[in-house]
C-alpha positions in Angstrom: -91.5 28.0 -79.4 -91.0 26.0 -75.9 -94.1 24.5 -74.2 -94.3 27.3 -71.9 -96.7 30.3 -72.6 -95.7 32.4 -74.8 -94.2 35.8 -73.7 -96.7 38.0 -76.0 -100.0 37.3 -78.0 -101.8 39.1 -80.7 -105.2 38.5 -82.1 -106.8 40.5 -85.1 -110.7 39.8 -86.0 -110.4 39.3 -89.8 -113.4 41.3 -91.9 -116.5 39.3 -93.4 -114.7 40.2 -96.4 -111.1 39.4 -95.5 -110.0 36.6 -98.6 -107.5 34.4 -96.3 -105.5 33.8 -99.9 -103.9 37.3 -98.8 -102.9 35.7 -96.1 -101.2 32.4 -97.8 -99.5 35.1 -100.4 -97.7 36.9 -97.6 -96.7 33.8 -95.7 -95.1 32.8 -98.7 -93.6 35.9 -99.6 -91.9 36.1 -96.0 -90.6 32.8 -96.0 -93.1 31.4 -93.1 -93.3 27.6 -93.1 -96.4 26.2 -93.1 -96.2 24.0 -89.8 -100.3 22.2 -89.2 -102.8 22.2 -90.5 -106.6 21.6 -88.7 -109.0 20.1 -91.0 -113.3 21.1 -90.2 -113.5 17.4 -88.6 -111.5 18.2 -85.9 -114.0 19.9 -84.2 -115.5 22.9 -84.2 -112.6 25.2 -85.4 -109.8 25.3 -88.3 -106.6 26.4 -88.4 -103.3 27.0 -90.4 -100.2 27.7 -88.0 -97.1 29.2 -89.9 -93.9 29.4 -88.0 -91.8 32.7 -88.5 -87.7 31.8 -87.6 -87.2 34.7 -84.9 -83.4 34.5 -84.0 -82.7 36.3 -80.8 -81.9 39.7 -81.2 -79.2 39.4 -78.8 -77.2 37.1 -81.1 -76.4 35.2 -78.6 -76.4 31.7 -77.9 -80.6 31.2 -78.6 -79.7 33.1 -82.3 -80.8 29.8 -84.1 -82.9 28.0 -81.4 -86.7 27.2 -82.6 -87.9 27.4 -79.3 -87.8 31.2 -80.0 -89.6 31.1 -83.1 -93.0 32.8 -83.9 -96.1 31.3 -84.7 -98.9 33.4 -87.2 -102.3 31.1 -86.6 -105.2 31.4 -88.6 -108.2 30.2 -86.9 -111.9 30.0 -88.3 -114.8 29.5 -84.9 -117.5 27.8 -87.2 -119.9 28.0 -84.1 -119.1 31.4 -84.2 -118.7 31.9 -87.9 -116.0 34.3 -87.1 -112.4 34.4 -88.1 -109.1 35.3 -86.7 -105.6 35.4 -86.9 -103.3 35.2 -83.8 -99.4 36.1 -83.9 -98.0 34.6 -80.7 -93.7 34.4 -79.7 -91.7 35.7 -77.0 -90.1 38.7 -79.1 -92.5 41.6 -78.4 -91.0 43.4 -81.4 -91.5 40.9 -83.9 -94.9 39.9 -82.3 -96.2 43.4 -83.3 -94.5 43.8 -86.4 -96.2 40.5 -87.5 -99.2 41.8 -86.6 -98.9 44.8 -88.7 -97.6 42.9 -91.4 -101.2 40.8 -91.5 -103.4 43.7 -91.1 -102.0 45.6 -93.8 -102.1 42.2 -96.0 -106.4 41.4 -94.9 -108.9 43.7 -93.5 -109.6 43.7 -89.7 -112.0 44.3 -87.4 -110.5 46.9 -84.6 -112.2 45.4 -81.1 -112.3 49.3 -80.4 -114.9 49.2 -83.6 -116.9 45.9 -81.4 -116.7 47.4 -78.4 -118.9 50.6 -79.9 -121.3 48.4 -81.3 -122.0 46.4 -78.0 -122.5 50.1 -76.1 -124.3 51.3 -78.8 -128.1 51.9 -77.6 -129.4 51.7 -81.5 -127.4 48.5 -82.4 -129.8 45.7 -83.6 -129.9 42.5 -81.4 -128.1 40.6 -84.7 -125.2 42.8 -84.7 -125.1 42.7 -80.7 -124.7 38.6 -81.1 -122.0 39.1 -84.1 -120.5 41.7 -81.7 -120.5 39.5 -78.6 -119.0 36.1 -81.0 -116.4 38.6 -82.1 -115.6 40.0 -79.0 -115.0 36.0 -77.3 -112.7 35.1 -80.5 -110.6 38.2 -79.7 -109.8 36.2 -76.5 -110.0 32.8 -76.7 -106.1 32.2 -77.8 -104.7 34.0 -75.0 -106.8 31.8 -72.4 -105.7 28.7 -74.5 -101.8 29.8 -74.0 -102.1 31.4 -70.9 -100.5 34.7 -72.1 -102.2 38.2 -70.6 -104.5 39.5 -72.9 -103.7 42.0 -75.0 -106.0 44.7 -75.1 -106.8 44.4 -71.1 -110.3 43.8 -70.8 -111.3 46.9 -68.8 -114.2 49.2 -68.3 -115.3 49.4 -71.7 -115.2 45.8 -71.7 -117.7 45.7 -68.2 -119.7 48.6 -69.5 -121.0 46.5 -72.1 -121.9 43.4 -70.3 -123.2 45.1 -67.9 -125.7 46.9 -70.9 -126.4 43.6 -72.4 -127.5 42.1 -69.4 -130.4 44.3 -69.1 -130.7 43.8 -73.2 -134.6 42.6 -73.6 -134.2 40.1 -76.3 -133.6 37.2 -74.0 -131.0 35.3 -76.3 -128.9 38.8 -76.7 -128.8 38.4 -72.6 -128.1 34.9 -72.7 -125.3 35.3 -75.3 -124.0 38.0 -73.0 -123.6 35.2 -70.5 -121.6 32.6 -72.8 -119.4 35.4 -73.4 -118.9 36.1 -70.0 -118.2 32.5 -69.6 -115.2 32.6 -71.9 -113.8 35.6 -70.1 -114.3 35.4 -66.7 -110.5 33.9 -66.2 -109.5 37.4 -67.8 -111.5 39.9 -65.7 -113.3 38.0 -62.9 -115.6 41.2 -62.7 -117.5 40.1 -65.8 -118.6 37.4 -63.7 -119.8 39.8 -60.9 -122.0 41.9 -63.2 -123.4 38.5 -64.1 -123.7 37.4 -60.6 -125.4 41.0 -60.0 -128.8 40.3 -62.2 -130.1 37.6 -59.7 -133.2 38.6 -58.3 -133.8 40.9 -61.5 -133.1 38.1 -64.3 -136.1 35.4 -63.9 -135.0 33.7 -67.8 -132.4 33.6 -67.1 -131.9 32.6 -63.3 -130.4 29.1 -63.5 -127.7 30.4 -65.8 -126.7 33.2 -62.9 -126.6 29.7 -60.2 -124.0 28.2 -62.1 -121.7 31.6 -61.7 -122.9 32.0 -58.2 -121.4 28.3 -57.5 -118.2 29.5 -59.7 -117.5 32.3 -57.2 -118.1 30.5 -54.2 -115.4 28.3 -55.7 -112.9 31.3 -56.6 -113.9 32.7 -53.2 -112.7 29.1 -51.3 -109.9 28.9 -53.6 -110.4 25.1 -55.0 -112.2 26.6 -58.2 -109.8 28.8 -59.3 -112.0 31.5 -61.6 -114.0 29.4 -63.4 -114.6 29.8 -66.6 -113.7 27.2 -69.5 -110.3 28.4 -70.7 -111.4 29.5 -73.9 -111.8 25.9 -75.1 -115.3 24.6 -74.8 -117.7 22.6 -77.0 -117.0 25.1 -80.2 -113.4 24.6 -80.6 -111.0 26.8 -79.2 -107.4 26.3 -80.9 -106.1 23.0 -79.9 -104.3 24.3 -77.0 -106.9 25.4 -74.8 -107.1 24.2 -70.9 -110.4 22.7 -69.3 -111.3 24.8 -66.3 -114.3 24.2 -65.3 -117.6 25.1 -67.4 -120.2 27.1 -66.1 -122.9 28.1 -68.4 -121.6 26.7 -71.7 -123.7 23.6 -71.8 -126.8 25.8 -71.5 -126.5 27.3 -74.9 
């Protein structure tokens, strides 16, 4: 693959249960070379990155050029204790066929399946802080690369924040917040709903002042959205871009 973003980027949340050896058996069964490796004292996150020859399907003069190849990266967020793995190229068709290919080889967690847990009135405020590390690791490759993220956060996405912010375990609203930091370069809204809760949020107020400040930045336009890139003091994936932080150094 070329410096550039990638065209396309897919993240699956592996299962508690998920046994990564799955994943090594079908890397090595489909030829993918083992490219890096990132050890635990690297930081906060590991990672295995396989690269997947992907020879233009025009057979053209890019047929053999690695720039075009596919990457499969398996990432483990040990602030998070969550796992992932992310299929990333600029071949739409193989991007989604690698993607099928790993969830068929290691259980996954649909973010449909997170998403009704967070909007879920009975959920307990354990699972809504699982729910909420799950739902940032869904994202943070795509705001490392740059590429659009696939699912669009969108009003399921909002409805939830929006929920959690009115949660009254303090630490499941203040988790809501950190999340909201990660994705506010995705959906700037997320911020909003934030932003919304001063006046009503006394906990929690200086965390809402550092997003207020973030928006009057967006709003002047030499602040750009904010947010941290998906790369902040718990890892990201070694290709993450610094932003800006907001709320991340409060929790």
């Amino acid at each position: 693959m070329s410096g550039s973003a990638p065209a396309g980027e897919r993240t699956l949340l592996l299962a508690e249960s998920a046994d990564t050896a799955a994943l090594t058996a079908l890397a090595a069964r489909s030829g993918w070379r083992l490219d890096y490796i990132q050890p635990f004292e690297h930081g906060g996150t590991t990672q295995r990155v396989w690269v997947v020859e992907t020879p233009s399907r025009d057979g053209g003069e890019n047929a053999a050029d690695p720039d075009h190849d596919t990457l499969v990266r398996e990432l483990e967020h040990h602030a998070h204790g969550t796992r992932c793995v992310s299929v990333s190229g600029d071949d739409a068709e193989t991007v989604a066929e690698l993607a099928r290919a790993v969830a068929q080889a290691v259980p996954t967690v649909p973010l449909d399946t997170v998403l009704d847990e967070l909007l879920a009135e009975d959920t307990a405020p354990r699972a809504v802080l699982r729910g909420l590390r799950l739902l940032t690791s869904a994202y943070v490759v795509a705001l490392a690369m740059g590429t659009a993220a696939e699912p669009p956060l969108g009003p399921r996405h909002r409805a939830a924040v929006e929920r959690l912010l009115r949660h009254p375990e303090r630490q499941v609203r203040l988790s809501t917040m950190l999340c909201v930091n990660r994705l506010q370069n995705l959906d700037a809204e997320l911020r909003r709903l934030v932003i919304a809760r001063k006046g009503s949020e006394t906990e929690l107020d200086y965390v809402i002042d550092a997003f207020v400040k973030i928006e009057g930045h967006a709003d002047g336009g030499d602040g750009g959205d904010g947010g941290d890139g998906g790369n902040g003091g718990d890892g990201g994936d070694g290709g993450g871009r610094e932003d800006g932080d907001t709320a991340a150094s409060t929790g």
